[in-house]
KOLGU-575785 format. One record per residue (C-alpha): y, x, z; residue number from 1. Coordinates in Angstrom, 2 decimals. Each point is the difference from the previous one (the first is absolute). Example, Ala and Ser with C-alpha at 12.3 -4.5 7.8 and 13.67 -1.06 7.14 Angstrom:
<rs>
<r north="-4.50" east="12.30" up="7.80" i="1"/>
<r north="3.44" east="1.37" up="-0.66" i="2"/>
</rs>
This chain:
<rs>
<r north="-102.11" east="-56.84" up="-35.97" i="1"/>
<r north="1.69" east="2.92" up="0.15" i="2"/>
<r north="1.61" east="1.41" up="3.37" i="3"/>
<r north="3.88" east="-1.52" up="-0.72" i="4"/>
<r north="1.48" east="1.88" up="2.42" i="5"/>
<r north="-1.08" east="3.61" up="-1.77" i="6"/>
<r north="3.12" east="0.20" up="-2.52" i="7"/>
<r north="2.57" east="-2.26" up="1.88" i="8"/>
<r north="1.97" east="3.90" up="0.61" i="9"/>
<r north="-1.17" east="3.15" up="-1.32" i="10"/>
<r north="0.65" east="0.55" up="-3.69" i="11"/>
<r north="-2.18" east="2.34" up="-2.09" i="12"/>
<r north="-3.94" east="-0.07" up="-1.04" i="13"/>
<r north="-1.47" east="1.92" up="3.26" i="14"/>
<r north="-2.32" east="1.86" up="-1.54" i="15"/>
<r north="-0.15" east="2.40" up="-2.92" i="16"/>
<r north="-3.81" east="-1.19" up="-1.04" i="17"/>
<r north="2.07" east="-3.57" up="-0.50" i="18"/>
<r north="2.65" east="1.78" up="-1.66" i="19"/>
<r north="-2.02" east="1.52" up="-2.52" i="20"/>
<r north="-1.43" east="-3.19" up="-0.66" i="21"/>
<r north="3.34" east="-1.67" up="-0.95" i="22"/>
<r north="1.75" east="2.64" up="-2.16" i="23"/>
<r north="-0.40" east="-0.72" up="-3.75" i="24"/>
<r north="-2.92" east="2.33" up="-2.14" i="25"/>
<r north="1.72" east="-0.60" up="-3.27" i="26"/>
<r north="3.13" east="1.09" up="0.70" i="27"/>
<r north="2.06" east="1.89" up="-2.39" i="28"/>
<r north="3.77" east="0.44" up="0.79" i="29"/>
<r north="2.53" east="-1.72" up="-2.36" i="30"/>
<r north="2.86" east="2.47" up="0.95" i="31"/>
<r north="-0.20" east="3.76" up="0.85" i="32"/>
<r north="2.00" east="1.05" up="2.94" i="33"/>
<r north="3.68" east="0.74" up="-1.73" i="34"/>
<r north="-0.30" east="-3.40" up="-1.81" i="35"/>
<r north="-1.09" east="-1.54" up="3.34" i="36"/>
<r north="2.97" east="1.49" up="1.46" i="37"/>
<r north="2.82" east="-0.95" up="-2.80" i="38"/>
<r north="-1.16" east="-3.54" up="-0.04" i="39"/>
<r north="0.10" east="-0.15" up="4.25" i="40"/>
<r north="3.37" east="0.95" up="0.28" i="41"/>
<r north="1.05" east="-2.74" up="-3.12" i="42"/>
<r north="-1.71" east="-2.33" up="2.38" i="43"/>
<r north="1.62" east="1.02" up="3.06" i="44"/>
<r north="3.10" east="-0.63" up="-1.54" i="45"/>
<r north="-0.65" east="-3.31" up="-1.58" i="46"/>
<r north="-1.06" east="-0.88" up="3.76" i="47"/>
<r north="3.05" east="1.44" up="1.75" i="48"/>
<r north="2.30" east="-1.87" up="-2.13" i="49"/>
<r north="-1.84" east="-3.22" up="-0.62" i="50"/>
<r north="-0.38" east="-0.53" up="3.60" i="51"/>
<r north="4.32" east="1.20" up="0.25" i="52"/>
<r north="0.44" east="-2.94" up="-2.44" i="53"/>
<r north="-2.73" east="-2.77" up="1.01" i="54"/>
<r north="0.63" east="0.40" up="3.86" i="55"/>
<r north="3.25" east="1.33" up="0.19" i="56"/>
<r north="-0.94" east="3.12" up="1.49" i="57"/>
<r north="1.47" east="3.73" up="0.69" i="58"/>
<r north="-1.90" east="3.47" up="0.28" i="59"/>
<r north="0.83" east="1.37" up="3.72" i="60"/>
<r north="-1.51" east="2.44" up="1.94" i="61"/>
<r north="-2.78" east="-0.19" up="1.76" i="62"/>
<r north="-1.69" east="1.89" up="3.07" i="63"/>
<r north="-3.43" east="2.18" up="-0.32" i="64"/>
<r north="0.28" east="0.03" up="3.83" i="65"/>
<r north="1.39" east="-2.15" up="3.10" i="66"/>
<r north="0.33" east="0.38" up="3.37" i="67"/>
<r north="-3.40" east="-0.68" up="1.84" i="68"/>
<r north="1.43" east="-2.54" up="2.58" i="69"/>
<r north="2.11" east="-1.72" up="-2.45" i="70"/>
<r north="-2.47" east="-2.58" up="-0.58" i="71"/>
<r north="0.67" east="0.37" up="-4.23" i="72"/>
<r north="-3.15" east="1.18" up="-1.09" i="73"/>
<r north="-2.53" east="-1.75" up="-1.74" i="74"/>
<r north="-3.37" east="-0.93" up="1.74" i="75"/>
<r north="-1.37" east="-1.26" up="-3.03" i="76"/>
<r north="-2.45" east="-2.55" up="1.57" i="77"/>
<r north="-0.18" east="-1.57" up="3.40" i="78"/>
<r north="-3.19" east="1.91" up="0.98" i="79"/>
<r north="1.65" east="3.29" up="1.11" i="80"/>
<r north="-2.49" east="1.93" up="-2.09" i="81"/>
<r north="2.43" east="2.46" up="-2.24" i="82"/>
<r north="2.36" east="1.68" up="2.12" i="83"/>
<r north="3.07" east="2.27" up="-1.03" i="84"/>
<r north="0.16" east="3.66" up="-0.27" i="85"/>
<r north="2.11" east="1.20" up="3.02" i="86"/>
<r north="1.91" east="2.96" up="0.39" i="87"/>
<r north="2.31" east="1.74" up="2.09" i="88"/>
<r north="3.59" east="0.79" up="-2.15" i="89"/>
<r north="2.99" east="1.65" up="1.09" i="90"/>
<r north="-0.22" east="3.29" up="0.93" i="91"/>
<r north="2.63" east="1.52" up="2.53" i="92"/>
<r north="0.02" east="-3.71" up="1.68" i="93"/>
<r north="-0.84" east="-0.10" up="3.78" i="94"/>
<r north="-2.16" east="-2.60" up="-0.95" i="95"/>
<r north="-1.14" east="-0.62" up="-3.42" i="96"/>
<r north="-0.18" east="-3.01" up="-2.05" i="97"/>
<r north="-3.09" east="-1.69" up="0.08" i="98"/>
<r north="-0.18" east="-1.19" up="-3.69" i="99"/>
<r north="-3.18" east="-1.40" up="-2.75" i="100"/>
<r north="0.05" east="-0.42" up="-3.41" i="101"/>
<r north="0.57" east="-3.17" up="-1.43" i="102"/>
<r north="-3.06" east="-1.88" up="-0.83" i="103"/>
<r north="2.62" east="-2.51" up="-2.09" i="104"/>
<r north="3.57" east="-0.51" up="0.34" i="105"/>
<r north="-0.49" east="-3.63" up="0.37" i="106"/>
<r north="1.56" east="-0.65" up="3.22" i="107"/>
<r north="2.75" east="2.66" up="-0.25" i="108"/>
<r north="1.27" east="-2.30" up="-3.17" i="109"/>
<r north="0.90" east="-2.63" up="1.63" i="110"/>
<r north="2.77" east="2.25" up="2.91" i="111"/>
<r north="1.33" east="1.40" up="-3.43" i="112"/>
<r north="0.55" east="-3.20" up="-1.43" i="113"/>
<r north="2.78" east="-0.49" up="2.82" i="114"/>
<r north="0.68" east="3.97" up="-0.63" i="115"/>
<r north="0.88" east="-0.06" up="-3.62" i="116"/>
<r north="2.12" east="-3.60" up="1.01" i="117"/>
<r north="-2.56" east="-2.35" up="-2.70" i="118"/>
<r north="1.05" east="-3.32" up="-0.04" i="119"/>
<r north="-2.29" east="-3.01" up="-0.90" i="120"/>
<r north="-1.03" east="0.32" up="-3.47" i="121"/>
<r north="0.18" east="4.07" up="-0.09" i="122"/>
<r north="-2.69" east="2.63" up="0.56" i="123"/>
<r north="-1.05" east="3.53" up="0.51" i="124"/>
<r north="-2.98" east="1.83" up="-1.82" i="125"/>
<r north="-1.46" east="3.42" up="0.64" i="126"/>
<r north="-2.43" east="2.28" up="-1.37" i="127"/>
<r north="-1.78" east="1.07" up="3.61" i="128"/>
<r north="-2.71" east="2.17" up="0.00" i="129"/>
<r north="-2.65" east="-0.51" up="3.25" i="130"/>
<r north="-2.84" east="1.58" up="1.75" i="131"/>
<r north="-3.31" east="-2.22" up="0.82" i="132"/>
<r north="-1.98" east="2.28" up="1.81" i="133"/>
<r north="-2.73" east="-2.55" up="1.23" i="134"/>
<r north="-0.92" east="-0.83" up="-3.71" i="135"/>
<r north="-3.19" east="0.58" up="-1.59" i="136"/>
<r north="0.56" east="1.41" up="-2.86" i="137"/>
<r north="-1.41" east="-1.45" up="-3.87" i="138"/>
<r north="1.11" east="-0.86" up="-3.07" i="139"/>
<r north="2.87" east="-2.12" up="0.78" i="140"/>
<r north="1.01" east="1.04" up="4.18" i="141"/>
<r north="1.77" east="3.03" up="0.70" i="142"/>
<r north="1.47" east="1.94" up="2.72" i="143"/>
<r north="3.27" east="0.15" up="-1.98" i="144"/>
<r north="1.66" east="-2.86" up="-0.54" i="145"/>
<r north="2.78" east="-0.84" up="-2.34" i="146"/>
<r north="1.47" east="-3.23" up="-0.15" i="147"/>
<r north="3.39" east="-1.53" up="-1.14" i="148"/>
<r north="0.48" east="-1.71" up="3.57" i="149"/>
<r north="2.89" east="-3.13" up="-0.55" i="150"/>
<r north="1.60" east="-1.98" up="2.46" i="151"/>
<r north="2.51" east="-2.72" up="-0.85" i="152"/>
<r north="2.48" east="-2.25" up="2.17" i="153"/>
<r north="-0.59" east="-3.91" up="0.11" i="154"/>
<r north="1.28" east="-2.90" up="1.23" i="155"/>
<r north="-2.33" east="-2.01" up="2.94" i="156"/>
<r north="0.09" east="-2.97" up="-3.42" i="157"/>
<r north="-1.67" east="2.66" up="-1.59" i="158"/>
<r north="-3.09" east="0.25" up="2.13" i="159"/>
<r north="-2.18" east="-2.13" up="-2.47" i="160"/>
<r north="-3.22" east="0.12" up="-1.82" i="161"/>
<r north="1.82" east="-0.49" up="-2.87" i="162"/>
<r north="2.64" east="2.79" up="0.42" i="163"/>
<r north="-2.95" east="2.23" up="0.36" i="164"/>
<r north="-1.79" east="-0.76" up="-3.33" i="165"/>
<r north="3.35" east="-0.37" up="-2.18" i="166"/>
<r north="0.38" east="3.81" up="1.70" i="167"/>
<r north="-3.54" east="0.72" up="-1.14" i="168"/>
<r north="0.44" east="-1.03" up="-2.98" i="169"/>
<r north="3.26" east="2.48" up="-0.65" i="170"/>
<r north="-2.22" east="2.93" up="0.88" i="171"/>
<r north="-2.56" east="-1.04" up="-1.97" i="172"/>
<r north="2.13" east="-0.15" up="-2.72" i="173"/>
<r north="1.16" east="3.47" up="0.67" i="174"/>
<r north="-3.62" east="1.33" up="0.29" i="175"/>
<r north="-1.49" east="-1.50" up="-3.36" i="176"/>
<r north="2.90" east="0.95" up="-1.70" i="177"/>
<r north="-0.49" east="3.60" up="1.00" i="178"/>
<r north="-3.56" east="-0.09" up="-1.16" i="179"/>
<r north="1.59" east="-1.04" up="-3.34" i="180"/>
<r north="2.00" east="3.50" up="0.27" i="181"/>
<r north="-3.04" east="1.88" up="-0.25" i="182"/>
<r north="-1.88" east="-1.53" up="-2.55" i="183"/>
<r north="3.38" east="-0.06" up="-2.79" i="184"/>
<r north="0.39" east="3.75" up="1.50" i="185"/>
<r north="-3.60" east="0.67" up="-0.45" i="186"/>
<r north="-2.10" east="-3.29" up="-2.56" i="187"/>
<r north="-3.72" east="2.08" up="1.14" i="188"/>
<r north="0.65" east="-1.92" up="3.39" i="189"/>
<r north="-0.81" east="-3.20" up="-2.02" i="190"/>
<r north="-3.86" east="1.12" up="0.55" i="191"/>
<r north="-2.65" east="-2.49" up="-1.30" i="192"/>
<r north="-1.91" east="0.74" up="2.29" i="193"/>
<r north="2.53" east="-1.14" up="1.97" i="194"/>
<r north="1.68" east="-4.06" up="0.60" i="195"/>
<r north="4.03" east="0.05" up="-0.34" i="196"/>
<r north="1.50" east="-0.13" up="3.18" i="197"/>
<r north="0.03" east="-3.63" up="1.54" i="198"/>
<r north="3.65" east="-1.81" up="-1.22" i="199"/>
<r north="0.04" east="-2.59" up="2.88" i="200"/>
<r north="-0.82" east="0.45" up="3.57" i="201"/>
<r north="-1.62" east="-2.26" up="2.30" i="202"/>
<r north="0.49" east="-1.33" up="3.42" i="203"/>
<r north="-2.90" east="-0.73" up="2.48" i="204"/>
<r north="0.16" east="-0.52" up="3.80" i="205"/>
<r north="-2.01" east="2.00" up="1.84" i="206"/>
<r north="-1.57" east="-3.15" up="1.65" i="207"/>
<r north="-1.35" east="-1.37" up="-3.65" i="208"/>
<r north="-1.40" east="2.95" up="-0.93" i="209"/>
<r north="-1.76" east="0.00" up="3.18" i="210"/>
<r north="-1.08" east="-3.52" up="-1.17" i="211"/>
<r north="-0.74" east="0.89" up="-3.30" i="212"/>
<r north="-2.66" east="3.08" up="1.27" i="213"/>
<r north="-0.75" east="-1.04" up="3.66" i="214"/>
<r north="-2.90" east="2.54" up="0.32" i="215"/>
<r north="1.60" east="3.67" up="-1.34" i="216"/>
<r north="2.19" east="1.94" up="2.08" i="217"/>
<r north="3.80" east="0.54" up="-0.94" i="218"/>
<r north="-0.39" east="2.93" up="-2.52" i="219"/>
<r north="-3.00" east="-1.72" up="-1.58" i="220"/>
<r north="1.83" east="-3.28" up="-0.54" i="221"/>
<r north="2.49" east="1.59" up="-1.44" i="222"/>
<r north="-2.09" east="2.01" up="-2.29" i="223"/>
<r north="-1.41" east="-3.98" up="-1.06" i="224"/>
<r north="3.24" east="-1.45" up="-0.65" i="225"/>
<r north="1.49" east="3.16" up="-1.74" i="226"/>
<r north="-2.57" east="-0.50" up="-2.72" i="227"/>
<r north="0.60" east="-3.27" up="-0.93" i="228"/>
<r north="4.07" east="0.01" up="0.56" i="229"/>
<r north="0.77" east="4.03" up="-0.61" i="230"/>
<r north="3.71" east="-0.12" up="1.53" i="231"/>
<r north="0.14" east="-2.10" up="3.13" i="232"/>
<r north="2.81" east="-0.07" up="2.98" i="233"/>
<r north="-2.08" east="-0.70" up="3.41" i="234"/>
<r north="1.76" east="-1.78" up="2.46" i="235"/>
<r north="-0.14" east="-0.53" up="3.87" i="236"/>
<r north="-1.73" east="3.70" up="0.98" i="237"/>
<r north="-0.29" east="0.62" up="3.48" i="238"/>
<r north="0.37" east="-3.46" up="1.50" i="239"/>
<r north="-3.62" east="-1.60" up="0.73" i="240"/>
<r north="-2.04" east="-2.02" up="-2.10" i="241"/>
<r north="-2.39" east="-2.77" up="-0.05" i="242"/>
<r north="-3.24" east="2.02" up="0.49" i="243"/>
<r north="2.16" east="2.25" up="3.66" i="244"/>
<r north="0.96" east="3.05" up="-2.15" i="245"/>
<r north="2.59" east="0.82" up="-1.79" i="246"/>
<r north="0.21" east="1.01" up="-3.33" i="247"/>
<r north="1.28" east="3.35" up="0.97" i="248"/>
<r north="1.44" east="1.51" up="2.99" i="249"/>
<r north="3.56" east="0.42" up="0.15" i="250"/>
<r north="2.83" east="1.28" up="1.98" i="251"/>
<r north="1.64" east="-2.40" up="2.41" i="252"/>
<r north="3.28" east="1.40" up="-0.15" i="253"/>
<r north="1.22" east="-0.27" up="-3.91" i="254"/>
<r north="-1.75" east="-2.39" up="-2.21" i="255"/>
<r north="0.10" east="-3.62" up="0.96" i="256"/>
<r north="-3.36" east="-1.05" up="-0.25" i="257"/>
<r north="0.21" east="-2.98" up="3.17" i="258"/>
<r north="2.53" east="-2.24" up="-1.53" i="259"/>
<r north="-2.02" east="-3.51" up="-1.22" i="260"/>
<r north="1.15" east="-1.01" up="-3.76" i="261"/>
<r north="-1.50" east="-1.80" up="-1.96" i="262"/>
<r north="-3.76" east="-1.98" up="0.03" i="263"/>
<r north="-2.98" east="1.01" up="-2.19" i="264"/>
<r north="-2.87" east="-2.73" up="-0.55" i="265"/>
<r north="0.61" east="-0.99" up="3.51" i="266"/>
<r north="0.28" east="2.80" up="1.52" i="267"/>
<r north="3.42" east="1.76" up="1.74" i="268"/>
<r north="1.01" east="2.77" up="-1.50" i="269"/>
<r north="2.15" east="3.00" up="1.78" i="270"/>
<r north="1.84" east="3.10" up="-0.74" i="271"/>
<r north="2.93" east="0.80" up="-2.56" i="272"/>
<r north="-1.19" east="3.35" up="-1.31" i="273"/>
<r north="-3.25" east="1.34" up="-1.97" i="274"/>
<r north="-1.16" east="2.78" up="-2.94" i="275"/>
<r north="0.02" east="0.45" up="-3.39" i="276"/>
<r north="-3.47" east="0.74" up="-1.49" i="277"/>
<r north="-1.24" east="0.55" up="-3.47" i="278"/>
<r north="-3.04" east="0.29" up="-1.70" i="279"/>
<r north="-0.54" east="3.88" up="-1.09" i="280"/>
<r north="-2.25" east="0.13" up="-2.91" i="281"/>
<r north="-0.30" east="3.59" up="0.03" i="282"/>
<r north="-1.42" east="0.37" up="3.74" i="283"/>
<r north="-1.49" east="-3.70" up="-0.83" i="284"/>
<r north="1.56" east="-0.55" up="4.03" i="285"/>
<r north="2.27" east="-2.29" up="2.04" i="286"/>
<r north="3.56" east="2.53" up="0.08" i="287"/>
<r north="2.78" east="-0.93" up="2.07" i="288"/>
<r north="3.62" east="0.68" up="-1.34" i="289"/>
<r north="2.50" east="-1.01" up="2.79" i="290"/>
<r north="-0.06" east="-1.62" up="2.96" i="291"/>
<r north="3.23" east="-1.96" up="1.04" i="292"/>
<r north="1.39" east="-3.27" up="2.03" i="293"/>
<r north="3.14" east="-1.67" up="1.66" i="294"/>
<r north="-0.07" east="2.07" up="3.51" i="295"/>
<r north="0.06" east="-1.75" up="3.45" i="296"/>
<r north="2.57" east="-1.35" up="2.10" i="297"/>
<r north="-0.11" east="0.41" up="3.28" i="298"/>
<r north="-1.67" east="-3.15" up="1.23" i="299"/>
<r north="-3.15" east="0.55" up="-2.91" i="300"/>
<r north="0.21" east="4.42" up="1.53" i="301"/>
<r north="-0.55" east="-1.69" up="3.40" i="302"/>
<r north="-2.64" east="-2.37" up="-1.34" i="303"/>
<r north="-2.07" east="2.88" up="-2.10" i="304"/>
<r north="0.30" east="1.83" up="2.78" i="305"/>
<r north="-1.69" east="-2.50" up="2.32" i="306"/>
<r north="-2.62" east="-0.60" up="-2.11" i="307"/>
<r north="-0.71" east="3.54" up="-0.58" i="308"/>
<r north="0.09" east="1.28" up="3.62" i="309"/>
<r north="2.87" east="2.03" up="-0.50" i="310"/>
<r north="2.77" east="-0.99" up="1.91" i="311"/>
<r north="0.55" east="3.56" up="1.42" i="312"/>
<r north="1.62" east="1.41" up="-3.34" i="313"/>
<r north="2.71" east="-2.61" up="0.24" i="314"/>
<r north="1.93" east="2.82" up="2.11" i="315"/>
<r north="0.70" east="2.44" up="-2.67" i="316"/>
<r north="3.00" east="0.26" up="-0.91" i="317"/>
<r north="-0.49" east="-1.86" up="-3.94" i="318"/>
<r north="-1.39" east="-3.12" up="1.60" i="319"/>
<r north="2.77" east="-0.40" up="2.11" i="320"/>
<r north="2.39" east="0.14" up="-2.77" i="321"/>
<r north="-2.19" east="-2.64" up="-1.68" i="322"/>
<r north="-0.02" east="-1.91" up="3.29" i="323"/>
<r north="4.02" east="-0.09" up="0.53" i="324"/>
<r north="0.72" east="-0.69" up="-3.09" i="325"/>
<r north="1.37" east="3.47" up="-0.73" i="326"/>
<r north="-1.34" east="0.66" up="-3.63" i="327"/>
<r north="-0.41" east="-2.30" up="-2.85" i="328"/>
<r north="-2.32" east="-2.86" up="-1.03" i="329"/>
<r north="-2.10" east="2.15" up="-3.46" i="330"/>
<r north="-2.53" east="-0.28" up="-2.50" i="331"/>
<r north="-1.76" east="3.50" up="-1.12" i="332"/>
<r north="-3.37" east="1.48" up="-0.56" i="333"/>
<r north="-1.36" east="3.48" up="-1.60" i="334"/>
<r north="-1.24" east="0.39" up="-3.53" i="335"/>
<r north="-2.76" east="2.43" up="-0.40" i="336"/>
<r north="1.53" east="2.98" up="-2.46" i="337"/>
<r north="-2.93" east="1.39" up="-0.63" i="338"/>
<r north="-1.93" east="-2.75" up="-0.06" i="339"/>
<r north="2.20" east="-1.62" up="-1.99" i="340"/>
<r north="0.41" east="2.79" up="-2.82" i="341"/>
<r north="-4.55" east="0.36" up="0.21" i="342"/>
<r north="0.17" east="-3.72" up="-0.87" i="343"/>
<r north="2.51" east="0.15" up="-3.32" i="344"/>
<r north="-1.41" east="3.18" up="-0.87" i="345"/>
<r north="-4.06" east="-0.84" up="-0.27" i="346"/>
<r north="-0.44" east="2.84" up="2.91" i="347"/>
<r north="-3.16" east="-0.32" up="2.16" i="348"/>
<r north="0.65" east="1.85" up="2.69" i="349"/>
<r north="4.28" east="1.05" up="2.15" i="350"/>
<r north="-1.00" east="3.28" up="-0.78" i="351"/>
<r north="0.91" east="-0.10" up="-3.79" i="352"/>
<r north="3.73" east="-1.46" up="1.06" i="353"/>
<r north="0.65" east="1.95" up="3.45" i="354"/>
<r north="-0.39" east="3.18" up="1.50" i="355"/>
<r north="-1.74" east="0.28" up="3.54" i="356"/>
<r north="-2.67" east="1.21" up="1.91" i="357"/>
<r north="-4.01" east="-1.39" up="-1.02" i="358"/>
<r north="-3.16" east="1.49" up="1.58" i="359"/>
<r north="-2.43" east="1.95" up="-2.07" i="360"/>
<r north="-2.65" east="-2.59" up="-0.16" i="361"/>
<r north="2.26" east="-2.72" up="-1.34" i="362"/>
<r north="1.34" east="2.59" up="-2.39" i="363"/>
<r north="-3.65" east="0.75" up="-1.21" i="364"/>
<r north="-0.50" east="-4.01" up="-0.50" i="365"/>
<r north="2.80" east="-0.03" up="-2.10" i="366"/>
<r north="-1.09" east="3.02" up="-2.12" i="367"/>
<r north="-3.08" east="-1.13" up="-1.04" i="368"/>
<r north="1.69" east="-3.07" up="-1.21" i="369"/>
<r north="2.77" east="1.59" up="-1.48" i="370"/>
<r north="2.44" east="-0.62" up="1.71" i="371"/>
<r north="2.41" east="2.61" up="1.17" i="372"/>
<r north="2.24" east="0.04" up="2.72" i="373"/>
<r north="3.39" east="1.71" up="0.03" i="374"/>
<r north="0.04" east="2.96" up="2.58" i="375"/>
</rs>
């Protein structure tokens, strides 16, 4: 068996040799770089204002930094492991403000909710752009991160399993019909080589998938299950399972991954959030689009906190809104631009959709597979 606790955090391959591995021999490009472009930005837009329409949601601003004590940014996993950049801003100040970069603008969405005055039912969306220094970087992790980050106001009758899938289902909707986009704006994306890109997607609790591949670590049991059911929604990631692991770590202080709901082959079941994966037949690899949930209230903050040792943040300044009842009950998660536009666009690696920084030795890989990366 392999070690289960070696991918619960810390995305990316870890080593180039494994890298090199993985990336595809016979690749050959579909689109050159100015078609690759043209057809991104038609699917940005088909994204933008499918998710305006399905979710009732509208653009705002969004921050690339906040205030280091604020208690907004994004820890990304309950480990600690990836920490912020920090820097000093403000210059003239007696003392400066102390400020990072925003890993994800998850938890500032749900303060603006309240600040742009959404009501139950309405929504914000942004385009944020991120730094992840603590990544290793491959084909599909970056330092740069650009997501569209929602966050939508809801009801406490809303905080249901089956308000979560129906709002799966919208995005998903959104998604495949932006893949659709490309290939009427450019037919070569309809590859042979190539299977159409999966009409329905699936639900699967993280617990039967665990049941289903008792043995493999997360990322391998994924990779099982995406192969035999290419578009899945996993549900219940971060709360514990059967075998004392979860499928993933998560954050205690957005997601809701505690909350019991429903029973599978025995067995409770927790959490009201979880990922959209697909099946990537160009990388022939697990590749995660979005992850999302209903967020917590503050009796489930208080119990992920407990569970996860980490009690102390509930000081800052956002859990204490969450705690008083000062901001508003949500649902929101991040979709993956670039991952999603390497996904509808038969890419193989971010570096053919975005523009960042990639060290020489992954930039050789890629060469002698040709595969270039935008610089």
């Amino acid at each position: 068996m392999t070690d289960k606790t070696a991918d619960l955090a810390g995305p990316g391959i870890s080593t180039y040799e494994e890298v090199a591995k993985i990336l595809p021999d016979d690749y050959q490009p579909i689109l050159n770089p100015m078609e690759t472009m043209k057809a991104l930005y038609a699917v940005k837009r088909h994204i933008e204002d499918g998710l305006a329409e399905e979710l009732n949601l509208q653009l705002v601003q969004v921050p690339l930094i906040v205030d280091k004590y604020s208690g907004l940014n994004d820890t990304l996993d309950r480990d600690g492991s990836r920490t912020p950049v920090d820097f000093p801003c403000g210059l003239g100040l007696d003392k400066r403000i102390e400020a990072q970069v925003v890993q994800a603008a998850t938890k500032w969405k749900r303060p603006a909710l309240k600040q742009f005055g959404c009501q139950p039912g309405e929504g914000i969306n942004t385009d944020m752009r991120a730094v992840r220094k603590d990544y290793f970087l491959d084909h599909d992790h970056s330092s740069y991160v650009d997501q569209w980050d929602w966050e939508k106001t809801i009801t406490a009758e809303d905080r249901t399993l089956d308000y979560l899938k129906d709002t799966v289902q919208k995005i998903w909707k959104v998604l495949r019909g932006a893949g659709k986009v490309a290939s009427d704006m450019y037919p070569q994306l309809l590859d042979d080589r190539y299977p159409e890109f999966p009409e329905e997607l699936e639900f699967f609790h993280a617990e039967e998938i665990l049941q289903m591949y008792p043995d493999l670590p997360r990322k391998q049991r994924e990779t099982a299950i995406l192969q035999e059911h290419p578009a899945i929604f996993i549900v219940g990631i971060g709360s514990v399972l059967k075998d004392g692991y979860p499928h993933e770590m998560r954050a205690v202080d957005y997601d809701d991954w505690i909350t019991p709901t429903v029973e599978k082959n025995g067995e409770q079941c927790h959490g009201l959030n979880g990922d959209i994966l697909v099946w990537n037949p160009v990388t022939k690899r697990r590749h995660e689009l979005t992850s999302m949930g209903i967020r917590v209230t503050k009796d489930t903050l208080r119990l992920q906190a407990e569970a996860s040792d980490a009690l102390d943040i509930l000081d800052q300044p956002y859990h204490q809104a969450i705690l008083n009842d000062e901001i508003p009950l949500s649902i929101g998660g991040g979709i993956g631009q670039a991952r999603t536009y390497m996904y509808f666009l038969r890419k193989a690696h971010l570096g053919e959709v975005t523009v960042t920084v990639w060290p020489q030795q992954l930039k050789d890989i890629c060469a002698e597979r040709n595969i270039h990366v935008l610089e």
